[in-house]
C-alpha positions as CSV (number, residue, x, y, z in Angstrom):
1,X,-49.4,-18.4,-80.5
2,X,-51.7,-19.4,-83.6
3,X,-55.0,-21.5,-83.1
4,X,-53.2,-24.1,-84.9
5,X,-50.0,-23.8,-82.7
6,X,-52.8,-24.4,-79.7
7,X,-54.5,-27.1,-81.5
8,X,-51.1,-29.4,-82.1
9,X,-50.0,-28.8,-78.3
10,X,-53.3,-29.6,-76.3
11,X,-52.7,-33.0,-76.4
12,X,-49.2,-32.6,-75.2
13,X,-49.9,-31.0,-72.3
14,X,-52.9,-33.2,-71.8
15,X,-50.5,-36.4,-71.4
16,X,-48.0,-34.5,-69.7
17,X,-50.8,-33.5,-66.8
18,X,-52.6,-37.3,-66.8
19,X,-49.1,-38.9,-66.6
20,X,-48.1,-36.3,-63.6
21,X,-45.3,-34.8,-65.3
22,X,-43.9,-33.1,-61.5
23,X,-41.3,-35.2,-60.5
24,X,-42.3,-37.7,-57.6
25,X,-39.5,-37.4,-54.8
26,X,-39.8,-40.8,-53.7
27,X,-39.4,-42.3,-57.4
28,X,-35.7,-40.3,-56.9
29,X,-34.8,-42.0,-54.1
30,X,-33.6,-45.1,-55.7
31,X,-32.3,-44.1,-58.8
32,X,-28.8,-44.7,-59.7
33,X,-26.4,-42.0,-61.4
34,X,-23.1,-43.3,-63.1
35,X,-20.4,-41.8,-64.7
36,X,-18.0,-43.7,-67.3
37,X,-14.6,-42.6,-68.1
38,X,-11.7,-44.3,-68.5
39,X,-9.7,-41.2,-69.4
40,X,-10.6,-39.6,-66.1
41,X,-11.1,-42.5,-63.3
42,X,-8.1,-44.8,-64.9
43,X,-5.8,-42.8,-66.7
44,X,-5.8,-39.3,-65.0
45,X,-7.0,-37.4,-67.0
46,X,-7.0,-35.0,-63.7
47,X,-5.6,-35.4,-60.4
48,X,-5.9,-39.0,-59.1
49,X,-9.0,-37.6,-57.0
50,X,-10.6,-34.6,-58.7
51,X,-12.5,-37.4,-61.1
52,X,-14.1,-39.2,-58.4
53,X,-14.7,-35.7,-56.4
54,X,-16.7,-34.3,-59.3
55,X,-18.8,-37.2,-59.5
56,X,-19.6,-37.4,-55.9
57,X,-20.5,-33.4,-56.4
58,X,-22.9,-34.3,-59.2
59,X,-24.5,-37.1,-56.5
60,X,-22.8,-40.1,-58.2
61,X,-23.8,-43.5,-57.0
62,X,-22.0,-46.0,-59.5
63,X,-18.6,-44.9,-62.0
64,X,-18.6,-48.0,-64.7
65,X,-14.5,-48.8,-65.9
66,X,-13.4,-50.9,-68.3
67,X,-11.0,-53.9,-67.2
68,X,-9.1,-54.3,-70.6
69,X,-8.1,-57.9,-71.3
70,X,-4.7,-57.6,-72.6
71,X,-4.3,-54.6,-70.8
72,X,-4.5,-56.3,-66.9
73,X,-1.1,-58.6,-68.3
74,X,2.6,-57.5,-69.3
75,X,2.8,-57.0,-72.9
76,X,5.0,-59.7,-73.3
77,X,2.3,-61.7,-72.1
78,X,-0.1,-60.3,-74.2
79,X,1.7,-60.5,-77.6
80,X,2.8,-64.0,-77.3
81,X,1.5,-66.4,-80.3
82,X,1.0,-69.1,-77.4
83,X,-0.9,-68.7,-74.0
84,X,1.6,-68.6,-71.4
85,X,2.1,-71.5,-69.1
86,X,1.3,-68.7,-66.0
87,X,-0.9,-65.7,-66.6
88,X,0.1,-63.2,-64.5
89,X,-2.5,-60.1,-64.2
90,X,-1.5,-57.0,-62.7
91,X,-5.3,-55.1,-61.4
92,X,-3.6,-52.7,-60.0
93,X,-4.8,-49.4,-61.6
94,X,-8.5,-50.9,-61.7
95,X,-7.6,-51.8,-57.4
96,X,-6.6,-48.3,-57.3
97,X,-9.9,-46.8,-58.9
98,X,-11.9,-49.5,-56.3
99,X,-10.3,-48.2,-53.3
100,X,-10.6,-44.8,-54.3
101,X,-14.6,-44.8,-55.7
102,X,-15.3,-46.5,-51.9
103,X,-14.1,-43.8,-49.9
104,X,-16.1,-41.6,-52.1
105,X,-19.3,-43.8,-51.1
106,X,-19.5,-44.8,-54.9
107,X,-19.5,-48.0,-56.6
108,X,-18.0,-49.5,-59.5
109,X,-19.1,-51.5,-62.3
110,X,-16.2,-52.7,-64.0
111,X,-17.0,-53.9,-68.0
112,X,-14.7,-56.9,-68.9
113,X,-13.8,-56.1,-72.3
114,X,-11.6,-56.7,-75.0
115,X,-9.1,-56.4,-76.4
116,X,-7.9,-59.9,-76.0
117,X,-4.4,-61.1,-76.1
118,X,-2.9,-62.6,-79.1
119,X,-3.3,-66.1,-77.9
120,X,-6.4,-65.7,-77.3
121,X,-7.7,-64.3,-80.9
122,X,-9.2,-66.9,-83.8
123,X,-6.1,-65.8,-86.0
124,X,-3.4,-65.8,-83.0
125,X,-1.7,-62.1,-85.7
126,X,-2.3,-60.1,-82.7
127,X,-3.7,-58.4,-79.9
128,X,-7.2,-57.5,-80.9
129,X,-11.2,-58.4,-81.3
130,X,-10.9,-60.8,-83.5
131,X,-13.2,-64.2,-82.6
132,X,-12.0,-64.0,-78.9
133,X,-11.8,-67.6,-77.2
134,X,-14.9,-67.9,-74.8
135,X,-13.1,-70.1,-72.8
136,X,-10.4,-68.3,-72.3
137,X,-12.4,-64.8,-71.7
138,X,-14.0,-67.2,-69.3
139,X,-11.2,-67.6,-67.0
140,X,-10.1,-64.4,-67.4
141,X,-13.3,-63.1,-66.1
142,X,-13.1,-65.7,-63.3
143,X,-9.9,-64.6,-61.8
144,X,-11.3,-60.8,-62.2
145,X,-14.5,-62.1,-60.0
146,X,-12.1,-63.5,-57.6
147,X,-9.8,-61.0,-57.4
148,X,-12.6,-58.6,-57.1
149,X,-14.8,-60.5,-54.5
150,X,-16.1,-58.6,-52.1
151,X,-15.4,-54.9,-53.3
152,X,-17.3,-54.7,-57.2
153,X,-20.5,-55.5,-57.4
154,X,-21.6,-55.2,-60.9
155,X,-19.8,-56.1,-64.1
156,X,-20.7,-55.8,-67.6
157,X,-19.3,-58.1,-70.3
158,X,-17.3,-56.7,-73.3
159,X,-17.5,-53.5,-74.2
160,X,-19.8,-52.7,-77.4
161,X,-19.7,-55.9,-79.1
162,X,-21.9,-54.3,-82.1
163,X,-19.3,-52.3,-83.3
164,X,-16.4,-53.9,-85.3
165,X,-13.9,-51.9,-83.3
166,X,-14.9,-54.6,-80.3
167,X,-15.8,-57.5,-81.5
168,X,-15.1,-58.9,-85.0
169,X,-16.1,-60.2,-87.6
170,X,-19.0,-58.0,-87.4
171,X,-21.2,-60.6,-89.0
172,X,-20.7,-62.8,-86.4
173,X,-20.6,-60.8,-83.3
174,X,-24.0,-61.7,-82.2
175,X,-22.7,-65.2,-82.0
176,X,-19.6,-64.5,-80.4
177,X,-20.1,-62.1,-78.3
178,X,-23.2,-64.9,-76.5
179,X,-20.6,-67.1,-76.3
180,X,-18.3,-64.5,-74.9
181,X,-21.3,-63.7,-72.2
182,X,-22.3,-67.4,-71.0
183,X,-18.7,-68.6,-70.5
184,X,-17.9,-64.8,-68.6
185,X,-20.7,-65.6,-66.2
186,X,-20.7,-69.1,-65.5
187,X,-16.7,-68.6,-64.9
188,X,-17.6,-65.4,-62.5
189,X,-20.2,-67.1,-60.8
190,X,-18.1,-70.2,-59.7
């Protein structure tokens, strides 16, 4: 190692030892480990149980889903130019992956996300991330956090709103996707 090599390192490894670089065990204690994969937890990817397994190996506290919109109604629903009188959601692949992650011991944090149905776009052309209706992502979210109660602790709204693919217009996502967020969580919490 050169003088110079030296030189450029001994203030490296003077922060490293003043900031106690060894890991403090009780620091681990609380930390949370989460896995996110839709293709895996929700679409079976493996065996309905080999996902969650592996993550329960690799000491797995949290697996975060995403609860798709116009996904959690019948296509029908979903493509229809006017919101239907009766919304009818069918959670039962994200039930599935509850039940499951809980006899694992693991948690799930389920992201609310678009898309959104056709209904509930600013152009009404069709299913997509196109100026979603607050309101209606609102209730959505609200029957989610009822249907949920009790068994999902955590959810995250929408699913990357900074990339056009989520949320667009992308000039505008910062506007919508706020208004997305406080109508998701004062629905959820009521």
């Amino acid at each position: 190692m050169t003088s110079r090599l030296r030189l450029l390192l001994a203030p490296v490894l003077v922060c490293v030892a003043a900031t106690g670089f060894a890991a403090n065990a009780d620091a681990a204690k609380n930390m949370e480990v989460a896995f996110a994969d839709d293709n895996v937890f929700l679409r079976g990817l493996w065996s309905p149980f080999t996902g969650l397994q592996r993550a329960r190996a690799a000491n797995v506290t949290w697996i975060r889903v995403n609860l798709t919109w116009s996904n959690a109604m019948s296509s029908k629903q979903a493509k229809a130019k006017k919101q239907p009188s009766n919304i009818n959601y069918n959670f039962v692949p994200w039930d599935d992956i509850v039940n499951r992650a809980a006899n694992e011991g693991i948690k799930v944090e389920l992201t609310l996300t678009g898309p959104a149905p056709r209904w509930a776009t600013g152009n009404k052309k069709r299913v997509g991330v196109y100026k979603p209706s607050a309101g209606k992502f609102g209730a959505f979210s609200r029957a989610v956090a009822q249907h949920f109660d009790g068994r999902v602790d955590r959810y995250t709204i929408w699913n990357e709103p900074n990339l056009y693919r989520w949320l667009e217009p992308i000039t505008q996502s910062p506007r919508l996707y706020r208004n997305l967020y406080a109508s998701s969580y004062r629905r959820a919490r009521a």
